[in-house]
PyMOL Python script that loads the backbone (N, CA, C, O; Angstrom):
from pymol import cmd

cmd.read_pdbstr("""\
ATOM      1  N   UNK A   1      12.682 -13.858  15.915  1.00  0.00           N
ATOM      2  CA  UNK A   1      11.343 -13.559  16.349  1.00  0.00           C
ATOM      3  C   UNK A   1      10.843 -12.335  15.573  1.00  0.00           C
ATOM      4  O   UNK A   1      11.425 -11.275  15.806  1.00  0.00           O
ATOM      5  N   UNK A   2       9.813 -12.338  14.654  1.00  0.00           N
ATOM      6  CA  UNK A   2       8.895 -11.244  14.475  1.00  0.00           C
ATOM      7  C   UNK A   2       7.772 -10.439  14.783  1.00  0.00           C
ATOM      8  O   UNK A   2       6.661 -10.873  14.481  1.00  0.00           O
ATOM      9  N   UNK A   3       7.901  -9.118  15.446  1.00  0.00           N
ATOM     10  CA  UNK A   3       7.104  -8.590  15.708  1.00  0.00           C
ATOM     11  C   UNK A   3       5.888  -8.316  14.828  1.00  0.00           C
ATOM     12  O   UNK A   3       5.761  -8.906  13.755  1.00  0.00           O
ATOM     13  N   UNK A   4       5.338  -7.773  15.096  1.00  0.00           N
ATOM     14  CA  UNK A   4       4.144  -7.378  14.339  1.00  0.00           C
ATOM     15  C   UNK A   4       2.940  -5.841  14.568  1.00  0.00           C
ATOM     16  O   UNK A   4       1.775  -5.882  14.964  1.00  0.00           O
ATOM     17  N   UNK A   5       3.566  -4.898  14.251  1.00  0.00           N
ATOM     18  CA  UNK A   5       2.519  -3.788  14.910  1.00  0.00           C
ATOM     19  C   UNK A   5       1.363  -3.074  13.314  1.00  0.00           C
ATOM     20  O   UNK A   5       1.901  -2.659  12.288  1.00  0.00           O
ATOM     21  N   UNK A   6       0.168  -3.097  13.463  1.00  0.00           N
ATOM     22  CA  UNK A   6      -0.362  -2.674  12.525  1.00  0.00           C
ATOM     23  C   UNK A   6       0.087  -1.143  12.473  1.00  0.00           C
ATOM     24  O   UNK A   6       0.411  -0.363  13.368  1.00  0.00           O
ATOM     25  N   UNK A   7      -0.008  -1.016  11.175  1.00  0.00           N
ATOM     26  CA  UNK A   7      -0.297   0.256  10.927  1.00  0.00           C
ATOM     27  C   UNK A   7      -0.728   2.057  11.603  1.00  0.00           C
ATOM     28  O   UNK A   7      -0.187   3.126  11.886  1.00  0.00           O
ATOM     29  N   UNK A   8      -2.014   1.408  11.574  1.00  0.00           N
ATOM     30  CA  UNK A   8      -2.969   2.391  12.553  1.00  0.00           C
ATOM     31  C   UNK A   8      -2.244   2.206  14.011  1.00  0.00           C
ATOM     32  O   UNK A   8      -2.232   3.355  14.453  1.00  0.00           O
ATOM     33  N   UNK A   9      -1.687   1.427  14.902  1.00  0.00           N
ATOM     34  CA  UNK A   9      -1.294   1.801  16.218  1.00  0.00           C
ATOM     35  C   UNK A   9       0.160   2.690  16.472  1.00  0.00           C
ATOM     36  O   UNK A   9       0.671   3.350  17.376  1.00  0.00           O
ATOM     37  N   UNK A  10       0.490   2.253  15.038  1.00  0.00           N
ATOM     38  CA  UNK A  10       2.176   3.369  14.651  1.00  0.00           C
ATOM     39  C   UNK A  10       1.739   4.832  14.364  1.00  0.00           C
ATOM     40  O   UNK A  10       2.118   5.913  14.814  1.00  0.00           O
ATOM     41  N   UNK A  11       1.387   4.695  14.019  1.00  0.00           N
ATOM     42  CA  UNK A  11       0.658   6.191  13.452  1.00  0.00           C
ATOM     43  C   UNK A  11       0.022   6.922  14.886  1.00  0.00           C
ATOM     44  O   UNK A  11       0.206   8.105  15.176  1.00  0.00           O
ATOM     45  N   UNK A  12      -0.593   6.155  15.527  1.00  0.00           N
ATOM     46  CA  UNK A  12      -1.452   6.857  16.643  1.00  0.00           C
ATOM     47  C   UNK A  12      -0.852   6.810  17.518  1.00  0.00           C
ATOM     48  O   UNK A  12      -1.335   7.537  18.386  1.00  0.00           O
ATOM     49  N   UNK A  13       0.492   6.057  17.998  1.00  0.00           N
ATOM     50  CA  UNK A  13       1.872   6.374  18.462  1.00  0.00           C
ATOM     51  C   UNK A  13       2.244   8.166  18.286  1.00  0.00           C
ATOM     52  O   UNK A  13       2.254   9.141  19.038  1.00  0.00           O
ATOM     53  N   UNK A  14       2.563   7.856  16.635  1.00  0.00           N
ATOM     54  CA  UNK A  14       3.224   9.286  16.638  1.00  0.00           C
ATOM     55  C   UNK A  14       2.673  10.343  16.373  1.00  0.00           C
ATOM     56  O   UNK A  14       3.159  11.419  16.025  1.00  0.00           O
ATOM     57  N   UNK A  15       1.050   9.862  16.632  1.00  0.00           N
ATOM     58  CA  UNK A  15      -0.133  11.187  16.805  1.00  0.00           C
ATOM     59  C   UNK A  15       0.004  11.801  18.157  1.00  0.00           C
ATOM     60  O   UNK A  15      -0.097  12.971  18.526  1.00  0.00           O
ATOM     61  N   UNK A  16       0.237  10.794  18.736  1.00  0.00           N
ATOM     62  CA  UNK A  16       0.091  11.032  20.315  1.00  0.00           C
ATOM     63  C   UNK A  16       1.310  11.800  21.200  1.00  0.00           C
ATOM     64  O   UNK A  16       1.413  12.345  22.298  1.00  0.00           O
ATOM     65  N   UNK A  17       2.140  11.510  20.074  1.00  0.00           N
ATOM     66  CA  UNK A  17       3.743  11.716  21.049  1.00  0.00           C
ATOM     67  C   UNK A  17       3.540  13.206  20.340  1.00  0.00           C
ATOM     68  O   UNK A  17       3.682  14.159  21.106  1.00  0.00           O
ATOM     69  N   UNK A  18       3.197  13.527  18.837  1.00  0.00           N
ATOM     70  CA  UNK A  18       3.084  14.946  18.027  1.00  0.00           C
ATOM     71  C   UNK A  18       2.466  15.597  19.333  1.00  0.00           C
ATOM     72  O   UNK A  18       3.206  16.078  20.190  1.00  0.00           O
ATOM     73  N   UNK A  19       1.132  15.598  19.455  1.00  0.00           N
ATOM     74  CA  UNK A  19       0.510  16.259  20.430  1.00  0.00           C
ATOM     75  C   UNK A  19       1.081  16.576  21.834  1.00  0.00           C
ATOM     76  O   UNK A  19       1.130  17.746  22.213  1.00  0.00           O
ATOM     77  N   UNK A  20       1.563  15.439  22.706  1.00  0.00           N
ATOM     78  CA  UNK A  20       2.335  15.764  23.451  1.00  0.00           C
ATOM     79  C   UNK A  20       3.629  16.289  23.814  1.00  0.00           C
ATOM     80  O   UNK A  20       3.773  16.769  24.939  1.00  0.00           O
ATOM     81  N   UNK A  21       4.625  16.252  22.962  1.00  0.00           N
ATOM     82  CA  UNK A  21       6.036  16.364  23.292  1.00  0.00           C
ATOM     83  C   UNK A  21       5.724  17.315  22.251  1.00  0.00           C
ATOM     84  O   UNK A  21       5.897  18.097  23.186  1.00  0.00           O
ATOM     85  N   UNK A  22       5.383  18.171  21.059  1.00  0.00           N
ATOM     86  CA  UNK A  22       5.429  18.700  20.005  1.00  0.00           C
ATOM     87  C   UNK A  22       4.925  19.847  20.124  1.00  0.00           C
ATOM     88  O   UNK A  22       5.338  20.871  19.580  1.00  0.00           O
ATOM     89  N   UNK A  23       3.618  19.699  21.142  1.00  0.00           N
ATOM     90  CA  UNK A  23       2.678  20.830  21.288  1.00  0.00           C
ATOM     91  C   UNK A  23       1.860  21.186  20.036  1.00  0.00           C
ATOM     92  O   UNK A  23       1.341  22.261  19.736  1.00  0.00           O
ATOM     93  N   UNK A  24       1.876  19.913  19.326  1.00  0.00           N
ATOM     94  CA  UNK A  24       0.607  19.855  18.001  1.00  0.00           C
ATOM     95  C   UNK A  24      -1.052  20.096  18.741  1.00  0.00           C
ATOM     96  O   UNK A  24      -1.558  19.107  19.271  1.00  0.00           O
ATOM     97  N   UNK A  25      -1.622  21.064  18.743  1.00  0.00           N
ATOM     98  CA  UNK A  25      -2.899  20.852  19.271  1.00  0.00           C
ATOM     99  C   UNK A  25      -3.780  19.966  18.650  1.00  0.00           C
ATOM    100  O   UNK A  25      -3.805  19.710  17.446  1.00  0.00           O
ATOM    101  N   UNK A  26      -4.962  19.216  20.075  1.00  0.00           N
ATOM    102  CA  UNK A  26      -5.552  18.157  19.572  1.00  0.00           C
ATOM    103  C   UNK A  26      -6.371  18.517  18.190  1.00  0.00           C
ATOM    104  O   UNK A  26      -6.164  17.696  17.296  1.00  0.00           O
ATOM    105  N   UNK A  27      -7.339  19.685  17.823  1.00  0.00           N
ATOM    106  CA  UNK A  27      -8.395  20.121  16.934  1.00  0.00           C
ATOM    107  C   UNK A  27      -7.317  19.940  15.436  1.00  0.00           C
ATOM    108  O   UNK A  27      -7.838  19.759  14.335  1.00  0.00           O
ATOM    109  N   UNK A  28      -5.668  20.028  15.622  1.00  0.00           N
ATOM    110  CA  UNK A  28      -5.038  20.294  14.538  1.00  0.00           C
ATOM    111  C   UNK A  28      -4.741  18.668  13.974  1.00  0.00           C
ATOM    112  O   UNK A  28      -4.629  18.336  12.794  1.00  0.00           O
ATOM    113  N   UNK A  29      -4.659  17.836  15.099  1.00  0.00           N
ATOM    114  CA  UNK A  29      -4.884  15.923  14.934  1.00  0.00           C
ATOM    115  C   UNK A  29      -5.813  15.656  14.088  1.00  0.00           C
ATOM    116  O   UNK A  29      -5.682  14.963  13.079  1.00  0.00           O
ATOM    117  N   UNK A  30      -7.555  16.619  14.759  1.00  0.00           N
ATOM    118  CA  UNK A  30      -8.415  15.910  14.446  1.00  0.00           C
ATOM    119  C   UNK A  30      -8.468  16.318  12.940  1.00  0.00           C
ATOM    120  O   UNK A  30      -8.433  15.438  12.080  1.00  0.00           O
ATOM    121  N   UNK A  31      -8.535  17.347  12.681  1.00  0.00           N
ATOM    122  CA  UNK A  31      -8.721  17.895  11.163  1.00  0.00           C
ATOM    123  C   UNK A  31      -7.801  16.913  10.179  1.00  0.00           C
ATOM    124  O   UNK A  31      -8.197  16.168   9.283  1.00  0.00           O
ATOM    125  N   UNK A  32      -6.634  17.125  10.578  1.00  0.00           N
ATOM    126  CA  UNK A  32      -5.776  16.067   9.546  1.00  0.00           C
ATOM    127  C   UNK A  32      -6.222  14.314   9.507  1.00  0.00           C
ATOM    128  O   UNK A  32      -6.011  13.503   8.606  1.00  0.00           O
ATOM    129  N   UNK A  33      -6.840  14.134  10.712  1.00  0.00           N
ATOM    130  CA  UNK A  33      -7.790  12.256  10.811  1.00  0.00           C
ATOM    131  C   UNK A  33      -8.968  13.200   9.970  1.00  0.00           C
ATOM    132  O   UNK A  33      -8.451  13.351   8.863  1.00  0.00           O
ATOM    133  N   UNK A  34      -9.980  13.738   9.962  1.00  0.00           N
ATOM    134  CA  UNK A  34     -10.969  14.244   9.538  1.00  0.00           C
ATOM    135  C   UNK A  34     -10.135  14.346   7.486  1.00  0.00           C
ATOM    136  O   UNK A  34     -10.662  13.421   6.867  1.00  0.00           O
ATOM    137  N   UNK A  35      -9.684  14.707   7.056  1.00  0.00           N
ATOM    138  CA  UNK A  35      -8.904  14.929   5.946  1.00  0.00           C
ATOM    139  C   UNK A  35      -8.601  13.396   5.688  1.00  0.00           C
ATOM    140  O   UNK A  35      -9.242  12.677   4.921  1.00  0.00           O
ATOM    141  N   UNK A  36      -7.888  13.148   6.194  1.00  0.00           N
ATOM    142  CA  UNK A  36      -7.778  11.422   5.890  1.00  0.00           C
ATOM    143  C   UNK A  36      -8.634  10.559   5.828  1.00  0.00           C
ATOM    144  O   UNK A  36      -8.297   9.423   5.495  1.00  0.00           O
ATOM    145  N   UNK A  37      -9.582  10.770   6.043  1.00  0.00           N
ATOM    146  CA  UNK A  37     -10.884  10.105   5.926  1.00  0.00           C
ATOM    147  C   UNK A  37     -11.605  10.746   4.785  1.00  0.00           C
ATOM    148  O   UNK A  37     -12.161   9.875   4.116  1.00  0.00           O
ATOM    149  N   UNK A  38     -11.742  11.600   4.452  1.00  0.00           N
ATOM    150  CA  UNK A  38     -12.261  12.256   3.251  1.00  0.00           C
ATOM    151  C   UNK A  38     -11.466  12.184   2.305  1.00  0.00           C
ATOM    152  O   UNK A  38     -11.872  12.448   1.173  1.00  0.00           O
ATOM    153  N   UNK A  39     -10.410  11.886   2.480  1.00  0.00           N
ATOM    154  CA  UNK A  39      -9.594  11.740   0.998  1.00  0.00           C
ATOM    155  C   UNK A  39      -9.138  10.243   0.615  1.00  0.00           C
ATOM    156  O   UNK A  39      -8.415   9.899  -0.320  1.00  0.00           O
ATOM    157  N   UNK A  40      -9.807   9.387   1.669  1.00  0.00           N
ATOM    158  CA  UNK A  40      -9.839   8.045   1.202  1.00  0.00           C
ATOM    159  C   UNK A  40     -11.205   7.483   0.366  1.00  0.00           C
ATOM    160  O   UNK A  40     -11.428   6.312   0.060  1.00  0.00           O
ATOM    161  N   UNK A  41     -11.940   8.510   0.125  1.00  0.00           N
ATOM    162  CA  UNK A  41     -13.070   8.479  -0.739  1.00  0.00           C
ATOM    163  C   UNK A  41     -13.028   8.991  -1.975  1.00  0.00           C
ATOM    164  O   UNK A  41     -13.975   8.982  -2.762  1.00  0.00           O
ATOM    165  N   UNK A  42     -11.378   9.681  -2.285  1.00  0.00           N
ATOM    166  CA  UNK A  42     -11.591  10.122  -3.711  1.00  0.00           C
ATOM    167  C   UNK A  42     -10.433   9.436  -4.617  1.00  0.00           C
ATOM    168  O   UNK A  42      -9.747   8.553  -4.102  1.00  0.00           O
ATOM    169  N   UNK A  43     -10.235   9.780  -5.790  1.00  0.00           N
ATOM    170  CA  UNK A  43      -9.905   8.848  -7.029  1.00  0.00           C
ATOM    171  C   UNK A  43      -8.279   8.653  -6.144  1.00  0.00           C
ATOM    172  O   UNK A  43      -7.591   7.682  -6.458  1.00  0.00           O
ATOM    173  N   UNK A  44      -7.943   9.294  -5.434  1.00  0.00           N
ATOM    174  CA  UNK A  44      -6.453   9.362  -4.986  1.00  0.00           C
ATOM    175  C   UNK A  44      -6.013   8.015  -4.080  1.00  0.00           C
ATOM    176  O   UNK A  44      -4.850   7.692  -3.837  1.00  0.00           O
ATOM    177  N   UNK A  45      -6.968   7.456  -3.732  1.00  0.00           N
ATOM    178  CA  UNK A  45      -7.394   6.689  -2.762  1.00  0.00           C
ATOM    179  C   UNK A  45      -6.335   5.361  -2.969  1.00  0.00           C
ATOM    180  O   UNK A  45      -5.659   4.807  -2.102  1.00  0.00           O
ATOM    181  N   UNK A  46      -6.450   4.992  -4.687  1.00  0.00           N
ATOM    182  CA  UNK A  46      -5.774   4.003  -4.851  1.00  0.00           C
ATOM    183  C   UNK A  46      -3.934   4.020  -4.923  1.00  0.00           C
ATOM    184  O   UNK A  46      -3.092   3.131  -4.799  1.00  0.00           O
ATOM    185  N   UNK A  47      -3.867   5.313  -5.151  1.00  0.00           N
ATOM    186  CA  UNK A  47      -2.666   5.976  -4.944  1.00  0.00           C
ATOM    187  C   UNK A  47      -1.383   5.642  -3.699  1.00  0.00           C
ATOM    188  O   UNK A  47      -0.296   5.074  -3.600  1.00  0.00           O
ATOM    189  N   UNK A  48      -2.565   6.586  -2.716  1.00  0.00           N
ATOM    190  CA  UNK A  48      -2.311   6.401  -1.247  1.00  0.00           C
ATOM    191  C   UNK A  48      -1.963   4.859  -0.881  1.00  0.00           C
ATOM    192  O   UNK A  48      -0.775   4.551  -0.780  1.00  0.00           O
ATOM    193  N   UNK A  49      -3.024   3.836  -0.671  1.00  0.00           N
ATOM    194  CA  UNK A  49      -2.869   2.524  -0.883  1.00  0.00           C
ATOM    195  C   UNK A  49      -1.256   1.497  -1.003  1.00  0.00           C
ATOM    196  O   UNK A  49      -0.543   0.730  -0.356  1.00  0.00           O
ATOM    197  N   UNK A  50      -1.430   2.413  -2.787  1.00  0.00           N
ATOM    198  CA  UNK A  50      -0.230   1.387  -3.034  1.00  0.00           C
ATOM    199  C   UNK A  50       1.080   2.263  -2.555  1.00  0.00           C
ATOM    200  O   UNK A  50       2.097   1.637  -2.255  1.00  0.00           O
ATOM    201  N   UNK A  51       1.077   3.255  -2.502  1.00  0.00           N
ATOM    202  CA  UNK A  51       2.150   4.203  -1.746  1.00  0.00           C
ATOM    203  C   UNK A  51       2.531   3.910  -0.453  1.00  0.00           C
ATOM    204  O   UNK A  51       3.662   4.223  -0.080  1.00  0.00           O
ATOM    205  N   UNK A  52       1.531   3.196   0.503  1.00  0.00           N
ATOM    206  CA  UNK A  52       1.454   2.964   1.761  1.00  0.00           C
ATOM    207  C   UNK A  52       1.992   1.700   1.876  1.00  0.00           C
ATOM    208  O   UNK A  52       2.825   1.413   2.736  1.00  0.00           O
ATOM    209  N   UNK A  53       1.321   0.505   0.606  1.00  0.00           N
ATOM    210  CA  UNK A  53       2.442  -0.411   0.824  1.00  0.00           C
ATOM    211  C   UNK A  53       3.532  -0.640   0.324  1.00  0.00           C
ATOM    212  O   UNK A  53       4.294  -1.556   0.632  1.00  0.00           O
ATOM    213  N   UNK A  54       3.678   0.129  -0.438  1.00  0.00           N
ATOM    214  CA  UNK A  54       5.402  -0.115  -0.788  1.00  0.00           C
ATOM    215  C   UNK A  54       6.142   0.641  -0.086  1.00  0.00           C
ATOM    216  O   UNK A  54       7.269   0.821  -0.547  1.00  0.00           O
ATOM    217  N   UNK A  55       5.830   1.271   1.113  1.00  0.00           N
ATOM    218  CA  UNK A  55       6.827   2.472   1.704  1.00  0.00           C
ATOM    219  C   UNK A  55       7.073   1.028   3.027  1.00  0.00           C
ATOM    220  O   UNK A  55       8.134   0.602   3.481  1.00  0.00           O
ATOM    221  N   UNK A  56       5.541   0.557   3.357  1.00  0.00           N
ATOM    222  CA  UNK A  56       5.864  -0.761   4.416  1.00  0.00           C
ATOM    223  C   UNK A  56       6.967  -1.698   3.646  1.00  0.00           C
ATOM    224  O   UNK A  56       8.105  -1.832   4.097  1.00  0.00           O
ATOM    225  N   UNK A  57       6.534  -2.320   2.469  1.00  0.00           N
ATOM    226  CA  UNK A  57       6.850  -3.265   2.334  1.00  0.00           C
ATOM    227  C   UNK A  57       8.487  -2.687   1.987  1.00  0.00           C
ATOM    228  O   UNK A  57       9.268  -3.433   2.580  1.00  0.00           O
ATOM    229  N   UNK A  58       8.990  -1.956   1.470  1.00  0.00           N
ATOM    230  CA  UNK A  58      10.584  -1.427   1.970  1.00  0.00           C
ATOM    231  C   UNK A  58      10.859  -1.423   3.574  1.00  0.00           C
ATOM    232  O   UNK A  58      11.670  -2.252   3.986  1.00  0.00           O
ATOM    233  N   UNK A  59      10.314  -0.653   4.394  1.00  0.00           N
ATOM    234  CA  UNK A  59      10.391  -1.006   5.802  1.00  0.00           C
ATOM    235  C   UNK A  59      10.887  -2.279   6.371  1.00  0.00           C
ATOM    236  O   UNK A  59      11.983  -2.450   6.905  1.00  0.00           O
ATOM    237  N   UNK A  60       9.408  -3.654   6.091  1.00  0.00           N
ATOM    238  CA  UNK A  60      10.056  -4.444   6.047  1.00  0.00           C
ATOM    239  C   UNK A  60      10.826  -5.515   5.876  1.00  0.00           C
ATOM    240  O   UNK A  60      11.062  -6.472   6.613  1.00  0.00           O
ATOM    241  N   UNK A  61      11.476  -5.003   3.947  1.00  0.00           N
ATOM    242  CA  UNK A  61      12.805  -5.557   3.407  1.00  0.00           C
ATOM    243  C   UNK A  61      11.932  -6.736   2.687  1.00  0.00           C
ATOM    244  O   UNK A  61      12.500  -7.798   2.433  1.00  0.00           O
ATOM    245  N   UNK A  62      10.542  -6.554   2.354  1.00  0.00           N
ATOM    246  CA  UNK A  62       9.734  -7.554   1.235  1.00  0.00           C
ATOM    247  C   UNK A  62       9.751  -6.697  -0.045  1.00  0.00           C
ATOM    248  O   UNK A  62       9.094  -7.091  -1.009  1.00  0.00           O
ATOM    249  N   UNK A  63      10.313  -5.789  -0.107  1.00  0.00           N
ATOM    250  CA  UNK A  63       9.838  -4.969  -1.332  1.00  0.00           C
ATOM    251  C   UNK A  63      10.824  -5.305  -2.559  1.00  0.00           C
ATOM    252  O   UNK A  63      12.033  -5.118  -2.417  1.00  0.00           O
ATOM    253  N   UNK A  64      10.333  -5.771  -3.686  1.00  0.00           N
ATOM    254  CA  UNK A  64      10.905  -6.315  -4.713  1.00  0.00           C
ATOM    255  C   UNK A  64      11.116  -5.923  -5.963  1.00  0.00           C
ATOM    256  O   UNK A  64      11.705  -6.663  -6.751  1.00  0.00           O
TER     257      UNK A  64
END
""", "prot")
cmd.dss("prot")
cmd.show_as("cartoon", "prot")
cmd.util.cbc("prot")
cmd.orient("prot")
């Protein structure tokens, strides 16, 4: 059986658990989502991308 969790709900998992169990304050979340959003608008963008899927696609064991 394969699961399936996107991306964005893993991440906002371990946004959530940072903030809580970590004592990351929320304004210090938002700035770094605020940053991530602005830096998906610059030349780095395509970078990030393929960095993001080949770190998944090692995860999960498609990476070739």
């Amino acid at each position: 059986m394969t699961v399936s969790l996107p991306l964005v709900f893993v991440l906002g998992v371990i946004a959530w658990a940072a903030i809580k169990f970590l004592g990351i304050r929320l304004w210090v979340a938002v700035v770094f989502a605020l940053f991530g959003f602005l830096l998906s608008h610059t030349i780095l963008a395509p970078a990030i991308d393929s960095g993001t899927r080949s770190g998944v696609g090692v995860v999960n064991g498609t990476h070739r």
